[in-house]
C-alpha positions as CSV (number, residue, x, y, z in Angstrom):
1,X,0.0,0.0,0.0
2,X,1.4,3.3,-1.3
3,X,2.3,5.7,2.0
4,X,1.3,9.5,1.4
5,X,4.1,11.5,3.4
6,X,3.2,15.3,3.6
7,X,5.7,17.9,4.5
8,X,3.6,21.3,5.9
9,X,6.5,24.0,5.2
10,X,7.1,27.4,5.4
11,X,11.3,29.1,5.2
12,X,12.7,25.0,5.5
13,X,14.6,25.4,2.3
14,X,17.7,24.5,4.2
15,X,16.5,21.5,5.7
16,X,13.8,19.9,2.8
17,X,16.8,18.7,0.5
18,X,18.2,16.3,2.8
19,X,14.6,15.4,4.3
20,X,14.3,14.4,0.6
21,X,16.6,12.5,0.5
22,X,16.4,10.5,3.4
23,X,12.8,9.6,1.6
24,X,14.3,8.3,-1.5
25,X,16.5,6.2,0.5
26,X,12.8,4.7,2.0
27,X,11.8,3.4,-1.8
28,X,13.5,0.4,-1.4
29,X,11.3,-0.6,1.7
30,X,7.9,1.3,1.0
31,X,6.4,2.6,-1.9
32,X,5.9,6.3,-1.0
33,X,4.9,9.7,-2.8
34,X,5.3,13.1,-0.8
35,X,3.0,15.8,-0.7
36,X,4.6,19.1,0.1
37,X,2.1,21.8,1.5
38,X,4.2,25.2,1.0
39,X,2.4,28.4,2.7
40,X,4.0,30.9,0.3
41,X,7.2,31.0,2.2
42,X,9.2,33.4,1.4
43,X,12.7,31.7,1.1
44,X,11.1,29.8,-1.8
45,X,10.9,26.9,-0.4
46,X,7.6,26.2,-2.7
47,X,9.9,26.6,-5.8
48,X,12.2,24.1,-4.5
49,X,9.9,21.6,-3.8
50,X,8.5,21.6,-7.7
51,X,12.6,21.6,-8.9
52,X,12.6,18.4,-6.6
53,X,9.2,17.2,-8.4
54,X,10.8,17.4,-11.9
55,X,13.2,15.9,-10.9
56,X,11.6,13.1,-10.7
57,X,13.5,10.6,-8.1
58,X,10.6,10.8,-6.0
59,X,7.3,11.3,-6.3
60,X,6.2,14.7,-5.1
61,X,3.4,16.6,-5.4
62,X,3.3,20.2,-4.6
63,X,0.4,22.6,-2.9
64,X,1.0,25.8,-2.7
65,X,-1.0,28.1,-0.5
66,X,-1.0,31.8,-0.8
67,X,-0.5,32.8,3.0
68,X,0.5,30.9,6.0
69,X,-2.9,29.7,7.3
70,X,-1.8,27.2,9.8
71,X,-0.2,23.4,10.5
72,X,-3.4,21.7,10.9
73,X,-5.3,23.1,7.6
74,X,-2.2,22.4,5.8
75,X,-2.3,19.0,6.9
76,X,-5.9,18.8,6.1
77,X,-5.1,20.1,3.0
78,X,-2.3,17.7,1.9
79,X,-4.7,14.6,2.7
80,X,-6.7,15.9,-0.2
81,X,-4.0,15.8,-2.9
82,X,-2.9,12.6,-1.4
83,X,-3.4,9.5,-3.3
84,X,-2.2,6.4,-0.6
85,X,-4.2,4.5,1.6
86,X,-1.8,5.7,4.7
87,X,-1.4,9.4,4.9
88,X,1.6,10.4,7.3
89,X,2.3,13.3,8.7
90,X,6.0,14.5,9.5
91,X,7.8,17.9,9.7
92,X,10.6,19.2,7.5
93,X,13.1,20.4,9.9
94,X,14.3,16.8,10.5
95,X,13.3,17.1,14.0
96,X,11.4,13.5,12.7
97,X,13.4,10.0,11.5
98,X,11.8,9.3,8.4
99,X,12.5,5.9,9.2
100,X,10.3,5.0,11.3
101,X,8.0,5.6,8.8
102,X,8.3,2.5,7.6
103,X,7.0,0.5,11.1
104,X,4.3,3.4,11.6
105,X,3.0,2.3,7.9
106,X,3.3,-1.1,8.6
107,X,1.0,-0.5,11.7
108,X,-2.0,1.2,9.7
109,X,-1.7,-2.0,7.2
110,X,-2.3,-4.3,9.2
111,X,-5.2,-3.0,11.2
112,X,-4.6,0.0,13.3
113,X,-6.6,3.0,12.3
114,X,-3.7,5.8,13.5
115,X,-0.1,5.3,14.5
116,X,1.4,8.0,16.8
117,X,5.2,8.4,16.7
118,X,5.2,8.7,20.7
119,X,7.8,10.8,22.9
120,X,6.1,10.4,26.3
121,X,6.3,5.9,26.0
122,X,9.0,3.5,27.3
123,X,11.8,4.1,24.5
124,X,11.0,7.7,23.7
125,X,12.2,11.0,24.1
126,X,13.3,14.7,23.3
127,X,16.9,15.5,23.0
128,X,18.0,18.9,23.3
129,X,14.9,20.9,24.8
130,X,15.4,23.5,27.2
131,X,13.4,22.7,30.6
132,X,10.8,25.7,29.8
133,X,10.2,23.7,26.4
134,X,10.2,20.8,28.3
135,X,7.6,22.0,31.0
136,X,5.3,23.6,28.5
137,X,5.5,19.9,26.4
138,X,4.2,18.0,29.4
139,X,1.5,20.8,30.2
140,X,0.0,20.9,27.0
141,X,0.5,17.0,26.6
142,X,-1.4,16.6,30.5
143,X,-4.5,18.9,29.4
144,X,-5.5,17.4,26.0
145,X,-5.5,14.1,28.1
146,X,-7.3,15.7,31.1
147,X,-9.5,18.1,29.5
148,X,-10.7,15.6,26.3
149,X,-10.0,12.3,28.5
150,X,-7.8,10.3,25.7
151,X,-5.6,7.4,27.0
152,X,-2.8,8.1,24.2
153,X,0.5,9.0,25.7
154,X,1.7,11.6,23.1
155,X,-1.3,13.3,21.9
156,X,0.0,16.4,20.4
157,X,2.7,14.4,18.1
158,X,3.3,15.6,14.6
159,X,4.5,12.3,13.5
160,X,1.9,10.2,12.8
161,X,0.2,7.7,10.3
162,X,-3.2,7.1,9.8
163,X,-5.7,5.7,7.0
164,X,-6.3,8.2,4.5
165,X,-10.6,7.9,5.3
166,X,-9.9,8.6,8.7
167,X,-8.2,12.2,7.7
168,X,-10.6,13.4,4.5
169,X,-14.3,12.3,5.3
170,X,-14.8,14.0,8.2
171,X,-15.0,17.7,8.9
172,X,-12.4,18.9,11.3
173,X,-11.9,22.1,11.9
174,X,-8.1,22.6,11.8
175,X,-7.5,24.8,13.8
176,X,-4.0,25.4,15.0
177,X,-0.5,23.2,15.0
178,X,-1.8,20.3,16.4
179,X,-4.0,17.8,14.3
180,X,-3.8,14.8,16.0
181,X,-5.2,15.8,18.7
182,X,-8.6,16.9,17.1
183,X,-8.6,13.2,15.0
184,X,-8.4,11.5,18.2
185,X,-11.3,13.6,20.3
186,X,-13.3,13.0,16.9
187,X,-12.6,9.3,16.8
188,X,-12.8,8.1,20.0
189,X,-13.3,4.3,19.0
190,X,-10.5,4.4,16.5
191,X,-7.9,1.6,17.1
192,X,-5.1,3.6,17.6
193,X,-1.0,2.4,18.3
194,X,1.6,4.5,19.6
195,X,5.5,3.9,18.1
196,X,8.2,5.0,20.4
197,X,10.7,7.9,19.2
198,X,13.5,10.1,20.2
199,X,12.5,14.1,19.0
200,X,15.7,15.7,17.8
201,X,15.6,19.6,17.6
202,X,15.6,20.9,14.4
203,X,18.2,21.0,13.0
204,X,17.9,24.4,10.6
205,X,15.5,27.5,11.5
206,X,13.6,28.3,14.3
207,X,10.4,27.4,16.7
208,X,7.7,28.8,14.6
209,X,5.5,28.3,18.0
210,X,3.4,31.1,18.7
211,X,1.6,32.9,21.1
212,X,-1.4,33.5,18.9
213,X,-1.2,28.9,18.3
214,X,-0.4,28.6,21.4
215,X,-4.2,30.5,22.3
216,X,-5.0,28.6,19.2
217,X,-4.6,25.3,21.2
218,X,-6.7,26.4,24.2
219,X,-9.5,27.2,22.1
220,X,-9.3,24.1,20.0
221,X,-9.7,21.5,23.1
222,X,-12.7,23.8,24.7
223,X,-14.5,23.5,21.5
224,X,-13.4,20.0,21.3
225,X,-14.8,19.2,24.6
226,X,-17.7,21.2,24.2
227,X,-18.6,18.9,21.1
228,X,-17.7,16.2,22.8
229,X,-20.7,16.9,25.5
230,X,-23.0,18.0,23.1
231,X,-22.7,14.7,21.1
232,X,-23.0,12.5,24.2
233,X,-25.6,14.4,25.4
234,X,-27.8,13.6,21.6
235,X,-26.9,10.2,22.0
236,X,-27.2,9.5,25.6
């Protein structure tokens, strides 16, 4: 089954080459194409990306968005120029082994609805975070689970793989830098794995966290539960 990796990016031209790489390297393992979601950045990472495409060596296909309008509706957006039955999900700042691709692939294949590259498991782990980074991880990590009651130990990974149904026929509302966690409040039965990993800072750039996602995150898991109680509530 053909694996759908897309790249949100915006100002990674330093870091998308070897990313690219590292994915034709995967070939020989799993047949993959990459979807690169590009919001207009203005190093031209978008115009490297289609050089890459004609290239050839991979396949690649290119979105480009005319503004930066968020991770999550980039995500979104690359699941519907996607054309695998696994859609994964990885950043471009090598912060993610595009190995372990491979195993979270294998996962959805044979059964599992999402597999979640997990920091916060037995064998996981972040290297090089300061302890504010650190602190705010775990907070944010502790509240989804709290607030929108989900069992999965890394809720707010970027790294993940799930089947490409599960990502384009429902309505989300991608809000934000954090998908996942809306797929799992939205599919609460879905059989869901969770892959250990070690997070490696990026390697080129910087954090583009932000206050404004950060209040973006808030909003998304009071909405989240508040859907969450109305739907129970209608089915109750």
């Amino acid at each position: 089954m053909t694996l759908s990796v897309i790249i949100p990016t915006y100002n990674e031209r330093d870091s998308l080459p070897r990313l690219l790489a590292r994915l034709r390297e995967l070939q020989r393992r799993l047949p993959i194409e990459v979807v690169v979601v590009d919001d207009a950045s203005p190093d031209g990472t978008g115009d490297l990306a289609e050089r890459f495409a004609r290239e050839r060596a991979l396949p690649i296909v290119v979105v480009h968005r005319d503004r930066k309008a968020g991770l999550a509706s980039a995500v979104l957006a690359g699941a519907l120029a996607a054309r695998g039955g696994v859609v994964s999900v990885m950043d471009a700042d090598l912060s993610h082994p595009p190995e372990l691709l491979v195993e979270l692939a294998a996962r959805v294949s044979s059964g599992a609805d999402v597999a979640v590259a997990s920091r916060y498991m037995p064998g996981g782990g972040i290297e090089a975070w300061p302890w504010r980074r650190r602190a705010a991880s775990r907070a944010a990590t502790w509240l989804a689970r709290v607030v929108l009651g989900l069992r999965v130990h890394d809720p707010l990974s970027g790294f993940f793989a799930v089947r490409r149904e599960l990502m384009t026929q429902a309505r989300y509302m991608g809000i934000g830098y954090k998908l996942l966690v809306e797929i799992l409040a939205t599919h609460p039965r879905a059989r869901v794995v969770e892959v250990p990993y070690r997070f490696v800072d990026r390697e080129h750039g910087a954090s583009k966290l932000s206050a404004a996602e950060i209040v973006d995150y808030v909003r998304l898991l009071l909405t989240l539960r508040l859907k969450g109680r109305t739907w129970n509530s209608a089915h109750s």
